[in-house]
C-alpha positions as CSV (number, residue, x, y, z in Angstrom):
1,X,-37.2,45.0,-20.1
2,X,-39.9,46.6,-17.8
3,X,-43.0,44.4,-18.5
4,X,-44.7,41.0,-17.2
5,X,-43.7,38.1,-19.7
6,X,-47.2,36.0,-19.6
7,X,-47.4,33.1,-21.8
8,X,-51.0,32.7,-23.0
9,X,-50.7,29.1,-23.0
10,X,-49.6,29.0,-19.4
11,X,-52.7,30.5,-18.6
12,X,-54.9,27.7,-20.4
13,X,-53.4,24.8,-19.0
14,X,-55.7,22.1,-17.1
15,X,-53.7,21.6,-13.9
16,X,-56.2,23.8,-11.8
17,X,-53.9,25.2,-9.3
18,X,-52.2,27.5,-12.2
19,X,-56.0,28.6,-13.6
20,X,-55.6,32.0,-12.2
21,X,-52.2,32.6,-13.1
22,X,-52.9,36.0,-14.5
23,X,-54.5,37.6,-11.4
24,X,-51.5,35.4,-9.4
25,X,-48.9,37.5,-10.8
26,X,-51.0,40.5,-11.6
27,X,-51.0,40.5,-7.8
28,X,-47.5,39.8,-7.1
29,X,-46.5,42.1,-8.9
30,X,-48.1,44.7,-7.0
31,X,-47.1,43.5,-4.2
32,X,-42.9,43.0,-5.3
33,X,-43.3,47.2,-6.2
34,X,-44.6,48.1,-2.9
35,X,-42.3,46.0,-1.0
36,X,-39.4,47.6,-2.9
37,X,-40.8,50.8,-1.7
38,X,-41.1,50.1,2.1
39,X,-38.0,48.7,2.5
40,X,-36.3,51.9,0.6
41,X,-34.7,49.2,-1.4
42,X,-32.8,51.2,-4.9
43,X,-33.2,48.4,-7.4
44,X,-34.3,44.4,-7.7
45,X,-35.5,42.1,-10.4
46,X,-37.6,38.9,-10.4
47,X,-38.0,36.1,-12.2
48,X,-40.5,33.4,-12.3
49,X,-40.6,30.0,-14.2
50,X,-42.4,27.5,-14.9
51,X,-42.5,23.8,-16.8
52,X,-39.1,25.2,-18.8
53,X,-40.3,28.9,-19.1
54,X,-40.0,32.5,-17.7
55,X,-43.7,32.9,-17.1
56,X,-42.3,36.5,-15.5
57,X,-39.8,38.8,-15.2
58,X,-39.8,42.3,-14.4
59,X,-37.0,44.7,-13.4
60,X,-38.3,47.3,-10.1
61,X,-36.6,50.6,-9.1
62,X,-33.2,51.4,-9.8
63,X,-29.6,50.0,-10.8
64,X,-27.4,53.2,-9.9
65,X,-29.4,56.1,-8.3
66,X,-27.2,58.6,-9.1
67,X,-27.4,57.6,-12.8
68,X,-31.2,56.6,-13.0
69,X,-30.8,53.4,-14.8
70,X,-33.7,51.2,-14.4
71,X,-33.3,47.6,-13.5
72,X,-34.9,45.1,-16.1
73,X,-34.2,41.7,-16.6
74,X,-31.0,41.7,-17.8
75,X,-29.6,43.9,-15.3
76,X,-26.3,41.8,-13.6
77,X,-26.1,41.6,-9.7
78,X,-24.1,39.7,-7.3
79,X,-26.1,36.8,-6.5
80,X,-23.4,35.4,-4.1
81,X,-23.5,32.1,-2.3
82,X,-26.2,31.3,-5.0
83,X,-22.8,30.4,-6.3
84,X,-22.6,27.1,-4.3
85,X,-24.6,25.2,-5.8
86,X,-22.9,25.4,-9.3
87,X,-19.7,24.1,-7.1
88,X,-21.6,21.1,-5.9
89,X,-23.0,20.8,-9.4
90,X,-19.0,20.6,-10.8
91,X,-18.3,18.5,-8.7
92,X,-21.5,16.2,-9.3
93,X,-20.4,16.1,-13.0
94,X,-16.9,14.3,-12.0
95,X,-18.3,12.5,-9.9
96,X,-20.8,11.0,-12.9
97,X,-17.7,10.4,-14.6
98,X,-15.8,8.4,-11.9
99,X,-13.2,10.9,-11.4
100,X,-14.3,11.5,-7.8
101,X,-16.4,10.1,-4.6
102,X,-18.2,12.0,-2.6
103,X,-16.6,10.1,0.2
104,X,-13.2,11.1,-1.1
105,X,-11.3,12.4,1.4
106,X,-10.1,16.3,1.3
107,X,-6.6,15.9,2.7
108,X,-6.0,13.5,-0.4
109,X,-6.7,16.5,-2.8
110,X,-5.1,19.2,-0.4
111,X,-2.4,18.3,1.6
112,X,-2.6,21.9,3.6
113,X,-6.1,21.4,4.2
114,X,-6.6,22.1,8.2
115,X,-9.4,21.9,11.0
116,X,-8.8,22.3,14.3
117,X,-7.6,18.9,15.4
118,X,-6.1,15.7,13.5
119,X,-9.6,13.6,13.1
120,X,-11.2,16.3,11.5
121,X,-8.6,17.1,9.4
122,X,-7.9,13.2,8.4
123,X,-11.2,12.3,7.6
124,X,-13.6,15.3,6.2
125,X,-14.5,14.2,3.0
126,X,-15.8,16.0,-0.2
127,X,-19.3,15.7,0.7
128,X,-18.5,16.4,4.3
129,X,-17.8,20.5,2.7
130,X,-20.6,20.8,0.9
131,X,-23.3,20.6,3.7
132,X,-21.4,22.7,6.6
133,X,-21.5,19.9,9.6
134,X,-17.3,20.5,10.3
135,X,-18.4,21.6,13.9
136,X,-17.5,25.5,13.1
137,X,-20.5,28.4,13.8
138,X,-21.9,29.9,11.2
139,X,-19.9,32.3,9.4
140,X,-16.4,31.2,11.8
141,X,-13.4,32.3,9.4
142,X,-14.9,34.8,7.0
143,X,-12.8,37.7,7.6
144,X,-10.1,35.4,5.9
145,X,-11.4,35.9,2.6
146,X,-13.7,38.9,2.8
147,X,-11.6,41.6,1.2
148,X,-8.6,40.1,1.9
149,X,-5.0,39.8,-0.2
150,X,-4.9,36.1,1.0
151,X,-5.0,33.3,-1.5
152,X,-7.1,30.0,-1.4
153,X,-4.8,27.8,0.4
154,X,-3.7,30.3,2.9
155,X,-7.3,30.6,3.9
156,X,-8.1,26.7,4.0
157,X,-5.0,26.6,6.0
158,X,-5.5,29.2,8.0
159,X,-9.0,27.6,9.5
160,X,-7.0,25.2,12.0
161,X,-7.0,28.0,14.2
162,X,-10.9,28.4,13.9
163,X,-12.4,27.1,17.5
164,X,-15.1,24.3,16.9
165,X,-18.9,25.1,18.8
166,X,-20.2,21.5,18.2
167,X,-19.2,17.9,17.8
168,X,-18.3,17.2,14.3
169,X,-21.1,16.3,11.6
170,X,-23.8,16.8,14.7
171,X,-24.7,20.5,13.7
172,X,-25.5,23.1,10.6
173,X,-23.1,25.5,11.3
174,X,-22.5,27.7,7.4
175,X,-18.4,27.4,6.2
176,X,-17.5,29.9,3.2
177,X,-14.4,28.4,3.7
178,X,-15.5,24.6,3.1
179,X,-16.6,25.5,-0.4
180,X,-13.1,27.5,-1.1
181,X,-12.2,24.3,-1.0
182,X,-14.5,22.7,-2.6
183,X,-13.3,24.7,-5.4
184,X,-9.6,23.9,-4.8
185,X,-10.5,20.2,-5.4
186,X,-12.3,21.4,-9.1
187,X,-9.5,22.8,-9.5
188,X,-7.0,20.2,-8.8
189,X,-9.1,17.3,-10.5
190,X,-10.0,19.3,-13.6
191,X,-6.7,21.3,-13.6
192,X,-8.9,24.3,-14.6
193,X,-9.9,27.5,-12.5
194,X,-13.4,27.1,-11.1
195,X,-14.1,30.2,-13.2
196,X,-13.4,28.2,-16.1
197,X,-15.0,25.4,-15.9
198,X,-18.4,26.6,-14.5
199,X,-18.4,28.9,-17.6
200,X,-17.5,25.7,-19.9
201,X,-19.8,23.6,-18.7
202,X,-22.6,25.3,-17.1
203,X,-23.1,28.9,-17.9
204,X,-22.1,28.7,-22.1
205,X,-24.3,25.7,-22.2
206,X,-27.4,27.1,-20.5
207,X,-27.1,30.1,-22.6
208,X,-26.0,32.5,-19.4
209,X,-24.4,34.2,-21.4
210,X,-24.1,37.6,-19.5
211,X,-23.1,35.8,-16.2
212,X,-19.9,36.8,-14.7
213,X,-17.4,34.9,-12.4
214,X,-15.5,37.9,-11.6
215,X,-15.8,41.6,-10.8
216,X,-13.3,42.4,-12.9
217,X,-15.2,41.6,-15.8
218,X,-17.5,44.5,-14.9
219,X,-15.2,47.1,-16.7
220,X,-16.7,45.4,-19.9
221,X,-20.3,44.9,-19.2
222,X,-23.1,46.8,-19.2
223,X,-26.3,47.3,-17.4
224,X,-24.7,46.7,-13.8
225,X,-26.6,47.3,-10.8
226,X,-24.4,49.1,-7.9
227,X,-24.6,47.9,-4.3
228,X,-25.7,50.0,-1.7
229,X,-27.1,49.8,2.3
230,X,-30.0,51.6,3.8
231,X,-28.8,53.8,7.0
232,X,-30.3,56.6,9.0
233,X,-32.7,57.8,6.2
234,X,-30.1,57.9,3.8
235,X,-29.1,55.1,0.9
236,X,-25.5,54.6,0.6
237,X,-23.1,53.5,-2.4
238,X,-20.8,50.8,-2.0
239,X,-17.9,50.4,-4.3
240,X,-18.4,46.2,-6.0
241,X,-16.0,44.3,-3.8
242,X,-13.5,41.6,-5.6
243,X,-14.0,38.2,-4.2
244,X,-11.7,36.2,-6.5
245,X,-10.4,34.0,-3.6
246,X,-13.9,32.7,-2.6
247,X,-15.1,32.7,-6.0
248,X,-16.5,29.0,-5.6
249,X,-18.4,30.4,-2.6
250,X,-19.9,33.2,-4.1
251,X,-18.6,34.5,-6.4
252,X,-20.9,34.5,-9.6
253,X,-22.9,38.1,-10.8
254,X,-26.1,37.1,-13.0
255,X,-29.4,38.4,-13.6
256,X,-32.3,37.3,-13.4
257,X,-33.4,36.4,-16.9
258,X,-29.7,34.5,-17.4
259,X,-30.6,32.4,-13.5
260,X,-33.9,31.3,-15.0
261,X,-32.0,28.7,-17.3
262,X,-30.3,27.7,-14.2
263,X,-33.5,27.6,-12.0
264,X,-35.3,25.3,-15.1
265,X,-32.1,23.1,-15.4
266,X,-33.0,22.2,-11.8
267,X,-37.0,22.2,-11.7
268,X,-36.3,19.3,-14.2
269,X,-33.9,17.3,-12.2
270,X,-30.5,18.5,-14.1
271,X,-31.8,18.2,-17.5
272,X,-32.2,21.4,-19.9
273,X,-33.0,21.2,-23.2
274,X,-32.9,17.6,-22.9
275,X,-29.3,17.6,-22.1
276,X,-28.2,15.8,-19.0
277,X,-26.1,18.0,-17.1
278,X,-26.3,15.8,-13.7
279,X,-27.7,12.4,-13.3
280,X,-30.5,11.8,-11.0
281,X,-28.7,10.0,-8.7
282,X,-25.8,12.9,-8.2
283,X,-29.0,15.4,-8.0
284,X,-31.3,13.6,-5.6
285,X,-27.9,13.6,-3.6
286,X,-27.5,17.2,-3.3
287,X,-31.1,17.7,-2.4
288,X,-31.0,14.9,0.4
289,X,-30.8,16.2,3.8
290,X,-27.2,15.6,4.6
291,X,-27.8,17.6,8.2
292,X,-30.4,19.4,10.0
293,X,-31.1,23.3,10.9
294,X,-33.4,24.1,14.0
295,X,-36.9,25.9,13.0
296,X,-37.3,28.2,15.4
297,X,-40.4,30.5,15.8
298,X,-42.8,28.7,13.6
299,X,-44.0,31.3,11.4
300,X,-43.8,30.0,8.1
301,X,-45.4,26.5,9.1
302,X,-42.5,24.7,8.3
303,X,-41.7,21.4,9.4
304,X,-38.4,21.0,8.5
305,X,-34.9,23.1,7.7
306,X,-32.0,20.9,6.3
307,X,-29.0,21.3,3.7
308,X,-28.3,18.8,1.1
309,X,-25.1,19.8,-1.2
310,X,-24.6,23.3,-2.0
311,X,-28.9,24.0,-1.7
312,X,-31.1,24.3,1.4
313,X,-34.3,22.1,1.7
314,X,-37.5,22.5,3.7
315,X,-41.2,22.1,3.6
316,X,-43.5,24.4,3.1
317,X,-47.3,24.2,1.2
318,X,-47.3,20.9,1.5
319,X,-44.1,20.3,-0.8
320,X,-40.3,20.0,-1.2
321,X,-38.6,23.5,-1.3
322,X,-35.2,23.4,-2.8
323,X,-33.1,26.8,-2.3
324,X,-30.0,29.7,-0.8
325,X,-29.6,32.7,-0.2
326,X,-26.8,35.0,-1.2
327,X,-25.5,38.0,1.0
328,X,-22.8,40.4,-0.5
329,X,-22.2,43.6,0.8
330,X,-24.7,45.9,-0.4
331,X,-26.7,43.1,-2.5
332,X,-29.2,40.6,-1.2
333,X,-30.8,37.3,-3.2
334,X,-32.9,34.3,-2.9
335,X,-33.7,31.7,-5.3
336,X,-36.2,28.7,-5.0
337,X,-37.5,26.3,-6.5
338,X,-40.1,23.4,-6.3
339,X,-39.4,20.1,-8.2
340,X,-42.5,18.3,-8.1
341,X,-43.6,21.8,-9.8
342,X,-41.2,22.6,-12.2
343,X,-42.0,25.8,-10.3
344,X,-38.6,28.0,-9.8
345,X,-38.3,31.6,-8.0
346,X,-35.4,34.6,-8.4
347,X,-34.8,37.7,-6.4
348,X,-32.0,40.3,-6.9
349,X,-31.2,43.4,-4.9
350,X,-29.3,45.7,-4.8
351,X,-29.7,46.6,-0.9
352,X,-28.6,45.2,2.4
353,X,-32.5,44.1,3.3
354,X,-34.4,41.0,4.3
355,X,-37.3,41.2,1.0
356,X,-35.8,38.3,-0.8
357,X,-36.8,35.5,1.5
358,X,-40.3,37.7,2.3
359,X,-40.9,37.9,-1.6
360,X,-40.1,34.0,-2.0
361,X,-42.5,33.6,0.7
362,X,-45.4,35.3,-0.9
363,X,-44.7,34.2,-4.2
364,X,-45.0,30.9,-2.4
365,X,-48.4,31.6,-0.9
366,X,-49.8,33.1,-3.8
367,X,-48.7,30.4,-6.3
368,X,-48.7,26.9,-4.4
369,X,-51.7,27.9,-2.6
370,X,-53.8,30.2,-4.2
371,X,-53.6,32.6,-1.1
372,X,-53.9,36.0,-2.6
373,X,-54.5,37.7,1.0
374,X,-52.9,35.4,2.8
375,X,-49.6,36.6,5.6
376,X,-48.0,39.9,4.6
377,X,-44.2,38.4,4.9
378,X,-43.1,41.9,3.7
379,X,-44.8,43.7,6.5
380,X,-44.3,41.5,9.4
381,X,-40.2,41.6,8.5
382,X,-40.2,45.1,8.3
383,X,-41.6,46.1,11.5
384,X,-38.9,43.5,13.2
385,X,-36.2,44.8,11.6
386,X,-37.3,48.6,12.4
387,X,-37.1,47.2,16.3
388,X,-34.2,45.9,15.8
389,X,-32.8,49.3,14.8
390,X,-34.2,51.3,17.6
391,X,-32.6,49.0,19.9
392,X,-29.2,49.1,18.2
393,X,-29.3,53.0,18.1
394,X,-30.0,53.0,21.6
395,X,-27.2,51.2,22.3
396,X,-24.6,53.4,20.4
397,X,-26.7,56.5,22.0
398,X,-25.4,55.0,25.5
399,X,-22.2,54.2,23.9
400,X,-21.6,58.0,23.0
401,X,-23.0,59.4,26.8
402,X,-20.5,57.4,28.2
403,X,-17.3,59.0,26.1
404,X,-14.4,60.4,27.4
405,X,-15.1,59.3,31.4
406,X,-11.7,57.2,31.9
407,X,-8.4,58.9,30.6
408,X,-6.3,56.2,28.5
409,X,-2.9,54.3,30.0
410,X,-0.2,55.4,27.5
411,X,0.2,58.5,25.1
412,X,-0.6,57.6,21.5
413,X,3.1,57.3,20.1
414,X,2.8,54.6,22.9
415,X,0.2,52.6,21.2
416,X,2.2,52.5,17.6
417,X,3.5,49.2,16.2
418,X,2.8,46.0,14.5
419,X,0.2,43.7,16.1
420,X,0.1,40.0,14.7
421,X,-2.9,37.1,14.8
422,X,-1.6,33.7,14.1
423,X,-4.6,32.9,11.6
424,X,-4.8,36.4,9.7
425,X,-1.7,38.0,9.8
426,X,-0.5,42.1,10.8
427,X,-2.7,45.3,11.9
428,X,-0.6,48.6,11.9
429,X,-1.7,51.2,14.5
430,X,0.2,54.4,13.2
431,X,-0.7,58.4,14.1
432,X,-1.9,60.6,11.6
433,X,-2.2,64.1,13.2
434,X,-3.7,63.9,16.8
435,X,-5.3,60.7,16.0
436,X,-4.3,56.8,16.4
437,X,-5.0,55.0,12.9
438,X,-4.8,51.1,12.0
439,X,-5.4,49.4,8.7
440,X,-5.7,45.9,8.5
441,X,-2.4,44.7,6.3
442,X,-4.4,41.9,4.3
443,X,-7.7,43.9,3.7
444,X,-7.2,46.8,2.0
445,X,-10.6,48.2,2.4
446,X,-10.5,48.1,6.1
447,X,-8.6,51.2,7.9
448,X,-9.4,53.6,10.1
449,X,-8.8,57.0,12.4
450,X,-9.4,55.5,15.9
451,X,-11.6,58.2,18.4
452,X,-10.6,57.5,21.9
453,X,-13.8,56.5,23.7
454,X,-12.6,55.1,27.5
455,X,-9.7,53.4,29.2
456,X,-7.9,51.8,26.7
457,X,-10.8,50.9,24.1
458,X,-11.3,53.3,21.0
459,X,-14.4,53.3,18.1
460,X,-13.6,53.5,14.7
461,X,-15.9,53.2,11.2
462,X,-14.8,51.9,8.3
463,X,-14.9,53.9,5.2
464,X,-18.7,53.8,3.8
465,X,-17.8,53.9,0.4
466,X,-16.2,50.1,0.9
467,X,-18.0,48.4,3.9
468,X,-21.5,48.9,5.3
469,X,-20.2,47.6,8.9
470,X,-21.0,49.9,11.3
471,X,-19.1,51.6,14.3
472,X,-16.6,49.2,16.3
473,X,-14.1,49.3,19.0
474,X,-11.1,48.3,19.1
475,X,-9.2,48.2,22.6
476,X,-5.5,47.0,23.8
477,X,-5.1,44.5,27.0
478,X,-2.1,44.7,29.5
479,X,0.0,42.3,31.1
480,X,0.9,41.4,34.1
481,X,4.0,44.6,34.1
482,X,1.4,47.4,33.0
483,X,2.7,46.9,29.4
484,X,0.6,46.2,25.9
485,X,0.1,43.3,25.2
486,X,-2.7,42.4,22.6
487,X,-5.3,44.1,20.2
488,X,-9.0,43.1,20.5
489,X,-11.6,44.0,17.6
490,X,-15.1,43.8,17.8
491,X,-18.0,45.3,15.1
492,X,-21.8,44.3,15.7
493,X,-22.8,42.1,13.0
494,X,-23.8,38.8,12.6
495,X,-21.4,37.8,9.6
496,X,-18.1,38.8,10.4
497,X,-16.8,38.3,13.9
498,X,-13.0,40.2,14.3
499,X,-12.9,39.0,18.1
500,X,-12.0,35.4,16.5
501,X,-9.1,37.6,16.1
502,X,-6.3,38.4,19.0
503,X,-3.2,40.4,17.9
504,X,-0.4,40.5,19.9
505,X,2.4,43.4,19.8
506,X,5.3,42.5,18.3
């Protein structure tokens, strides 16, 4: 579908702030293709509703280059931790049905569940996972899960050797791992996989009917998008990535004409159709702030950043904004929505980029406000991120001047073995011809040919076709006698950080 749905009706209605709604999303429009442009950006698709109806969706650009299918509103993306708030949702339903509490306690459910000391362990509660306050940064633990072999309650488990930055339940700090078990808990209470019973009771219902809650279903679907990431003037593929053990995190793949039902189901307050899915007490719940974010640089006028249950809440306009983001490798999303409204917002893509949250923005501008010239989000993102990437290829232009200065300590039959992290498990540093080689044993898609750089420290890249990270080091420490002793990794991105990681030799 490559057209603008506008309902006539829409257009005619007496509430004055939607009497221009054809020059609104004439403009956005415009605007969604050239920002697709800019940010060299393959594919996306949007969708817009309103008072229980798509009032737009339009497919932009690409789903598979090398193919040239176009994207339309049906075309299926990964719309990642989107996925949390169908967790919180389950979980709302039992707890409608008085087979939970929201103050139940998680070591009740899951008897391996572990944090990093006994309080914490003993007393996080359901609702406690479900708004990220367990004291962990953002992100701590994802390399767990992330393309790993491990299973659910090795991950949960694993997590007691996570390092807490705050004091518990005094700071927003974003756990993958908290809604893994989430799911667990689903799954115990229910005694169905989460898969299951989202499909049962969400995604059959609201008529998403070409929503997936697994990549393997992709071998029997059609009109896929495929993921790729923007890098020196050149757009890369990425193979799709199974995520089956955070599947309650983020694991759902939609499009935007199937997350519409599920954007209207919450613009009215979890009714659809007039079906109550989740009771207004469960809902206003979830969109209460259960702990606050800091703001920042106050560019978008906001004057407040919290997160309820499985959604993030702020201001903006003048009115309640209810959304999340979803990040998988090589596909970006946003959705919003505005109760008070009935006002709800979708972006897909299939790119590494920042455009979602700039399009939401705009869309926001255009439709709350009127504010057809208003801030060019797109614009004003794009030049910062361009900085960012001169910076960061100066850095690695330094990096490469400085090769090859200090010999390394051992010969490279020297550095061969088995090196073992308490909370992940085994890396392997073999030789394959003249080179040093390591694969991590639980996470098949990351190995690599290790180039000596100085000392003891070598850089690597992981195979493009299955990660976008870019170029790391990895470097061995010595004791006290001269000998190795531990493996250090470290890769420049803000989502994944391997240095939570320390192998020793075994």
């Amino acid at each position: 579908m490559k057209k603008i749905i506008l309902l006539i009706s829409f257009i005619i209605l007496g509430n004055n702030l939607f009497s221009q709604t054809t020059e609104q999303l004439e403009h956005l429009d415009n605007y969604y293709q050239k920002a697709l442009n800019d940010w060299h950006i393959p594919g996306m698709a949007i969708a817009i509703v309103k008072d229980g109806e798509i009032v737009f969706s339009k497919g932009y650009g690409y789903a598979d280059l090398e193919q040239k299918t176009k994207v339309d509103g049906n075309t299926l993306f990964a719309i990642a931790s989107n996925s949390k708030a169908f967790t919180a949702s389950s979980l709302a339903q039992l707890i409608d049905q008085g087979k939970i509490k929201w103050t139940d306690k998680v070591i009740d459910y899951l008897p391996y569940f572990k944090l990093y000391d006994d309080y914490t362990t003993n007393n996080t509660t359901i609702e406690d996972l479900l708004c990220h306050r367990n004291g962990l940064k953002t992100f701590s633990g994802d390399l767990l899960w992330f393309g790993s072999n491990l299973s659910e309650e090795k991950i949960i488990n694993a997590q007691q050797y996570l390092k807490p930055i705050y004091p518990y339940r005094t700071q927003f700090g974003y756990s993958n791992i908290a809604f893994i078990a989430a799911g667990e808990i689903l799954k115990k209470v229910t005694d169905s996989t989460w898969s299951d019973y989202v499909s049962t009771h969400f995604l059959k219902p609201l008529k998403m009917d070409r929503t997936l809650t697994s990549t393997k279903q992709l071998k029997n679907a059609t009109n896929v998008a495929s993921p790729y990431f923007y890098e020196n003037g050149k757009t890369i593929k990425l193979d799709w990535l199974n995520w089956d053990n955070m599947t309650a995190a983020g694991g759902l793949i939609s499009s935007v004409n199937d997350y519409a039902n599920w954007l209207i189901l919450n613009t009215n307050e979890g009714v659809f159709n007039d079906k109550t899915f989740i009771s207004s007490r469960s809902f206003q719940n979830m969109t209460t702030p259960h702990v606050n974010r800091k703001i920042g640089k106050n560019k978008q006028r906001v004057h407040f950043k919290s997160y309820g249950l499985g959604w993030g809440l702020q201001d903006y306009q003048g009115y309640k904004i209810i959304g999340h983001g979803g990040g998988y490798d090589g596909m970006i999303s946003k959705s919003t929505f505005v109760p008070e409204k009935k006002l709800g917002i979708i972006v897909l893509t299939n790119s590494l980029n920042w455009i979602p949250s700039a399009l939401v923005n705009k869309s926001l501008d255009v439709i709350l406000a009127d504010d057809l010239n208003g801030k060019d989000w797109s614009k004003d993102w794009l030049v910062f991120k361009e900085e960012g990437d001169k910076k960061h290829n100066k850095t690695l232009e330094k990096t490469e001047q400085e090769r090859g200065k200090y010999p390394k300590s051992f010969t490279l039959n020297e550095y061969i073995g088995t090196y073992k992290d308490k909370m992940y498990g085994t890396i392997t540093i073999s030789k394959k011809g003249n080179k040093l080689h390591f694969t991590m044993d639980e996470t098949p898609i990351f190995f690599a040919d290790l180039n000596h750089w100085n000392h003891d420290i070598f850089t690597f890249r992981f195979d493009t076709k299955l990660s976008s990270l870019p170029q790391g080091k990895l470097w061995f420490d010595l004791d006290k006698n001269g000998e190795i002793s531990t493996l250090h990794i470290h890769v420049p991105n803000p989502d994944f950080f391997f240095e939570e990681f320390v192998f020793e030799k075994q």
